[in-house]
C-alpha positions in Angstrom: 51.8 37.6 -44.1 50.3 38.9 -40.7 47.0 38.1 -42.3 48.1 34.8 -43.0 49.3 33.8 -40.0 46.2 35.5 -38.0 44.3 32.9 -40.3 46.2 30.3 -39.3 46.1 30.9 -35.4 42.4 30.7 -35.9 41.9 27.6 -37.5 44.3 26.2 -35.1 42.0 27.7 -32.4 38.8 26.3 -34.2 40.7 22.7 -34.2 42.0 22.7 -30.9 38.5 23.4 -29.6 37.0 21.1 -31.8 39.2 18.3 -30.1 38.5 19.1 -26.7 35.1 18.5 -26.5 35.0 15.3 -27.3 37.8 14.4 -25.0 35.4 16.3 -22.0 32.7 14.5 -22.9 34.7 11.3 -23.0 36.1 12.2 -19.5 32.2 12.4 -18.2 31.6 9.5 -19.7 34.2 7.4 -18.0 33.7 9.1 -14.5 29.7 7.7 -15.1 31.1 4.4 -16.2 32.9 4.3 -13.0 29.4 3.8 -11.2 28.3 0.5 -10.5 24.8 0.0 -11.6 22.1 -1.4 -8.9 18.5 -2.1 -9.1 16.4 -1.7 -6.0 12.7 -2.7 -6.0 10.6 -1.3 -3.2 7.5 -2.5 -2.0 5.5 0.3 -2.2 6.8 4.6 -3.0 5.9 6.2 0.1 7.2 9.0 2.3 6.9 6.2 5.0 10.7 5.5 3.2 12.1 9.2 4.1 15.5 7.8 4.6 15.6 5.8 1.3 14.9 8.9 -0.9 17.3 11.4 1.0 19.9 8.8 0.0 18.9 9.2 -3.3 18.1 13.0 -3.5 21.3 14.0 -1.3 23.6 11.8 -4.0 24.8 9.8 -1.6 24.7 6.4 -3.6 26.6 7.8 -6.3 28.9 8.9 -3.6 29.4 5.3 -2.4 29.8 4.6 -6.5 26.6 3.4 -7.1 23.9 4.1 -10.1 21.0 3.3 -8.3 17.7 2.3 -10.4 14.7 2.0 -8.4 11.8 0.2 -9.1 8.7 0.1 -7.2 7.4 -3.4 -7.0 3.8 -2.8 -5.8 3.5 -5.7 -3.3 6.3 -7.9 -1.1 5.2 -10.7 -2.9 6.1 -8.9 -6.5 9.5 -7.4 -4.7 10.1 -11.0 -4.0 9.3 -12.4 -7.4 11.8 -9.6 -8.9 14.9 -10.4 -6.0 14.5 -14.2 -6.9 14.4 -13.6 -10.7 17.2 -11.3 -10.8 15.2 -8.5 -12.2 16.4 -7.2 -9.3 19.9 -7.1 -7.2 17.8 -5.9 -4.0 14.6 -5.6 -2.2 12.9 -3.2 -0.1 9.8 -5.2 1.4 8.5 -6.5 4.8 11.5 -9.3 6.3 8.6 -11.7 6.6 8.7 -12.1 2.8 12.1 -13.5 3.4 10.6 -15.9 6.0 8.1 -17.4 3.6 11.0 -17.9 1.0 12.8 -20.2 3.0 9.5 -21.9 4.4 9.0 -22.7 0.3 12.4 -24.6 1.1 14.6 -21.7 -1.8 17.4 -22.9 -2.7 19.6 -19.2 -2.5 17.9 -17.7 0.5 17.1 -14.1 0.4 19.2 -12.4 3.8 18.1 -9.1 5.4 21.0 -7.0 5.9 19.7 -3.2 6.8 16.3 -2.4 8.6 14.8 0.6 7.9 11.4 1.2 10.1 11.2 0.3 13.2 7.5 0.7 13.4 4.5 0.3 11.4 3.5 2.8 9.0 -0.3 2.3 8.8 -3.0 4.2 10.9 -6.7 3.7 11.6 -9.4 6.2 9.6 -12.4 6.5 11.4 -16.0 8.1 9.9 -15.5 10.9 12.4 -13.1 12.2 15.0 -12.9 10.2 18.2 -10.7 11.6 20.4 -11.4 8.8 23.3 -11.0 6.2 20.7 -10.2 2.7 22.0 -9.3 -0.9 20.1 -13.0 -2.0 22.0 -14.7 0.9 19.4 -13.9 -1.7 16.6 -15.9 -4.1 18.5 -19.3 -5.2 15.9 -17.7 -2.7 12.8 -16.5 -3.3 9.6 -12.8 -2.4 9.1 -10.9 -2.0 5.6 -7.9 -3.9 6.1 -5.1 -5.7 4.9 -4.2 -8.8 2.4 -4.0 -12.0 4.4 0.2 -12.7 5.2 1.1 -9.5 5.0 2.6 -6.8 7.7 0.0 -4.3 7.5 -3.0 -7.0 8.5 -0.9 -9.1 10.6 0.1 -6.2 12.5 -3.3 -5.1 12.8 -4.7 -8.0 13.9 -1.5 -8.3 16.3 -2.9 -5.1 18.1 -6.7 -6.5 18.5 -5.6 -9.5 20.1 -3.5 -7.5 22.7 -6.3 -5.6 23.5 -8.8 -9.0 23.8 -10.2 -8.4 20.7 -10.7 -11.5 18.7 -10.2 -10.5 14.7 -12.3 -13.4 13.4 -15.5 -12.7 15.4 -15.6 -9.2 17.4 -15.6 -7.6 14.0 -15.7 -8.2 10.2 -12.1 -7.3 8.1 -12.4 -7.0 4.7 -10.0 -7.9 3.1 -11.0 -7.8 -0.5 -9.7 -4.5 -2.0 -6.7 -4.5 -3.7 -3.7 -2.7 -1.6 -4.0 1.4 -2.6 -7.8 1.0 -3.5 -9.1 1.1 0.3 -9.5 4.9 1.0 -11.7 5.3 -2.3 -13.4 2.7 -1.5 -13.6 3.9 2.4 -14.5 8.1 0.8 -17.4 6.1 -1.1 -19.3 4.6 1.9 -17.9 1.4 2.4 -16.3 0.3 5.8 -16.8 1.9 9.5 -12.9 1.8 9.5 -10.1 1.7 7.3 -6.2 1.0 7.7 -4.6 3.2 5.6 -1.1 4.3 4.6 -0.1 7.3 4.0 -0.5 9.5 1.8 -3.9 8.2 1.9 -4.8 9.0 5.6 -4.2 12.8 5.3 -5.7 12.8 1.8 -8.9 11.6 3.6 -8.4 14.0 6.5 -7.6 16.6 4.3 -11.1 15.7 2.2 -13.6 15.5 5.2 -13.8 11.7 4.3 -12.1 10.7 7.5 -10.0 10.8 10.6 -6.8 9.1 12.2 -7.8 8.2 15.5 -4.7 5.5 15.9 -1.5 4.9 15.1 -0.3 1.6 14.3 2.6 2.3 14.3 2.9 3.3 18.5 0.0 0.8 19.6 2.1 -2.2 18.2 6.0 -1.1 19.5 8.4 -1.6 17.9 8.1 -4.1 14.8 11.1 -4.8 11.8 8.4 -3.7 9.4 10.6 -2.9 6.1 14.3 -4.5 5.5 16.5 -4.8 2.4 17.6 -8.1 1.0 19.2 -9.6 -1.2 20.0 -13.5 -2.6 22.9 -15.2 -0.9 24.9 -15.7 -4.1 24.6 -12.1 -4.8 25.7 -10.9 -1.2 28.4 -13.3 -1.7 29.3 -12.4 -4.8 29.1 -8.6 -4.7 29.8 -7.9 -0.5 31.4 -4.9 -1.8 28.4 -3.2 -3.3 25.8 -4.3 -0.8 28.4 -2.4 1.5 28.3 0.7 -0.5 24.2 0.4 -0.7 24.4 0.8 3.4 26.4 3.1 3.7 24.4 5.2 1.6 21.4 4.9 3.6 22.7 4.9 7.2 23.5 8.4 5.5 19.7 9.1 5.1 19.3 7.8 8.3 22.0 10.2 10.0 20.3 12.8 7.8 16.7 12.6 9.2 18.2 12.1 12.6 19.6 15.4 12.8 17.1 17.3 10.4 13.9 18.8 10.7 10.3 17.4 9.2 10.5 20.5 7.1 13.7 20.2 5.9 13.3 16.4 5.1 9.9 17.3 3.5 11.9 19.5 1.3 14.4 17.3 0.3 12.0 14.3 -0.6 9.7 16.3 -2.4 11.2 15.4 -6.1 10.0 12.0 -5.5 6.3 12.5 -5.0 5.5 15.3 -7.9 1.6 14.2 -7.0 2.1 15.5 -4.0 2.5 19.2 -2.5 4.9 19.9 0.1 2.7 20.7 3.0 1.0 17.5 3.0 4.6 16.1 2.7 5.5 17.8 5.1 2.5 16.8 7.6 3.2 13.2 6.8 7.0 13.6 7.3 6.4 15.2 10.8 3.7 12.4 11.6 5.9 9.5 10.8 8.6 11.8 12.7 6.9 12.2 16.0 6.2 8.8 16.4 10.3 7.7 16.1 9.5 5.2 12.9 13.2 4.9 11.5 16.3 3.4 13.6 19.5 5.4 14.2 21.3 2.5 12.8 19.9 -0.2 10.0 21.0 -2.7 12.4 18.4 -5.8 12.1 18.6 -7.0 15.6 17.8 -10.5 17.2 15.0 -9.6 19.5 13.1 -7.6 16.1 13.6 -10.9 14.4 12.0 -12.5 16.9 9.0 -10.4 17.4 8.4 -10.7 14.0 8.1 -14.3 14.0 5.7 -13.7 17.0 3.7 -11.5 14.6 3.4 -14.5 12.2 2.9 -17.4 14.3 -0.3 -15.4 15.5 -1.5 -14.9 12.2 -1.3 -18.6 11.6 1.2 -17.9 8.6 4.9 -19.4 10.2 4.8 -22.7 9.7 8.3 -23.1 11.9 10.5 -20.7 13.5 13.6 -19.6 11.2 16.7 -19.3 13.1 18.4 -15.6 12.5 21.5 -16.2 11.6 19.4 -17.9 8.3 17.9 -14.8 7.2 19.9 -12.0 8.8 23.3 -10.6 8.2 24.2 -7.4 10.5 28.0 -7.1 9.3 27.0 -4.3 6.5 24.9 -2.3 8.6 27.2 -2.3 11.8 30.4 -1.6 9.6 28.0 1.5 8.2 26.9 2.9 11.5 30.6 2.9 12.7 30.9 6.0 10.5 27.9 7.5 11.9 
């Protein structure tokens, strides 16, 4: 009879663990289905983005209840396509994007509502080290540069004009090689110059193939050179996810204000496998040094502005935009009151 009743305590015991399982897995499941699911293309995957993947390597978008997909789109014009489309719900890209949107007369405007850099990310390679390089060493060279329209050539070109250097006949830009392509092409002879982004300026440093003799980024100020956005009807439909999304980066932006290179490097470092952590780490501290991400992801009127200075000199803003049309700072200042 104790045998008996031994043999039935097990079974029980078997059963009862049997049933619990799928009730824990059930519970996981619903705690994932409370997540709201967002796609996010980016322009470009860089460490020029530091904030954007702390927010994603820290967890702090799921903490704001958000399943974040990101996409990289490989180009603002692509990032556009895909916010416009609705492959994606929001886009990481250059605010000038936005600008020529509305200049094609669309009929849901795309709205910046959190900037992210506040200067360019970009640097000059030279063939050799210059330390007493000036914009006038350009003068009569051949410089690798940007595609025509967007921020990485119009900022460039931005720079030679305030130094009184005219881009269309004190030296030749070539603008032919597809975005990502210029340092090979620079490390196999071609060009005097080349603007590159990193990780491709230290990868040439770190080769013997060249040398950062400027910075972009501190020759041209301050510039809104990356911004998310999303369509009108979205924002308006969903205000409280676009809410979440910025609180979760002004998150990765307290983060890397209060955090070493090193200890930024370290948390990034998931998100670029291709790439070891010292030269993370280099690039982290370069981009660092020279203050490239706000304290807030407040889009402000004066950036705006500047920005549409940028493109009226490029010849690429047909009219000014007014910026209350393309800019929305009521996410970002709600998010940097819990800073």
């Amino acid at each position: 009879m104790k045998k008996g009743k031994k043999l039935t305590a097990g079974i029980l015991a078997v059963l009862l663990a049997v049933t619990m399982v799928p009730a824990g897995i059930c519970a996981e499941e619903k705690e994932e289905e409370k997540l709201t699911k967002v796609t996010l293309n980016e322009v470009a995957h860089s460490i020029f983005y530091a904030p954007q993947y702390v927010a994603i390597e820290n967890g702090y978008f799921a903490e704001e209840g958000l399943d974040l997909t990101l996409v990289t789109g490989f180009g603002a014009d692509k990032t556009m396509t895909a916010v416009l489309s609705g492959e994606a719900d929001i886009g990481f890209m250059g605010a000038e994007a936005s600008i020529y949107a509305y200049q094609e007369g669309a009929n849901d405007p795309v709205v910046n509502f959190a900037q992210l850099t506040q200067r360019a990310g970009n640097f000059l390679v030279a063939r050799e080290e210059m330390p007493s390089f000036t914009w006038e060493n350009l003068k009569g060279s051949t410089v690798l540069g940007g595609r025509k329209g967007g921020m990485p050539e119009m900022v460039f070109e931005y720079i030679l004009k305030q130094n009184g250097i005219d881009p269309a006949k004190d030296l030749e830009i070539d603008q032919s090689i597809d975005f990502g392509s210029t340092a090979a092409a620079f490390s196999s002879g071609l060009g005097d110059f080349s603007v590159e982004f990193e990780p491709s300026a230290t990868a040439l440093e770190k080769e013997g193939a060249g040398y950062v003799v400027a910075s972009l980024g501190v020759d041209s100020g301050y510039v809104p050179y990356t911004s998310y956005s999303a369509k009108t009807s979205f924002m308006e439909e969903n205000p409280e996810i676009i809410q979440k999304f910025t609180n979760a980066l002004q998150k990765g932006m307290d983060y890397v204000q209060t955090h070493t290179p090193e200890e930024i490097a370290a948390v990034i470092e998931p998100q670029f496998a291709e790439t070891d952590l010292e030269t993370i780490t280099t690039i982290v501290k370069r981009y660092y040094e020279q203050d490239t991400w706000k304290e807030n992801l407040i889009f402000e009127k004066d950036s705006f502005d500047l920005l549409q200075d940028i493109l009226e000199s490029a010849g690429e803003l047909e009219a000014r935009v007014e910026y209350k049309n393309l800019v929305t700072t009521e996410y970002a200042a709600e998010a940097a009151k819990n800073m």
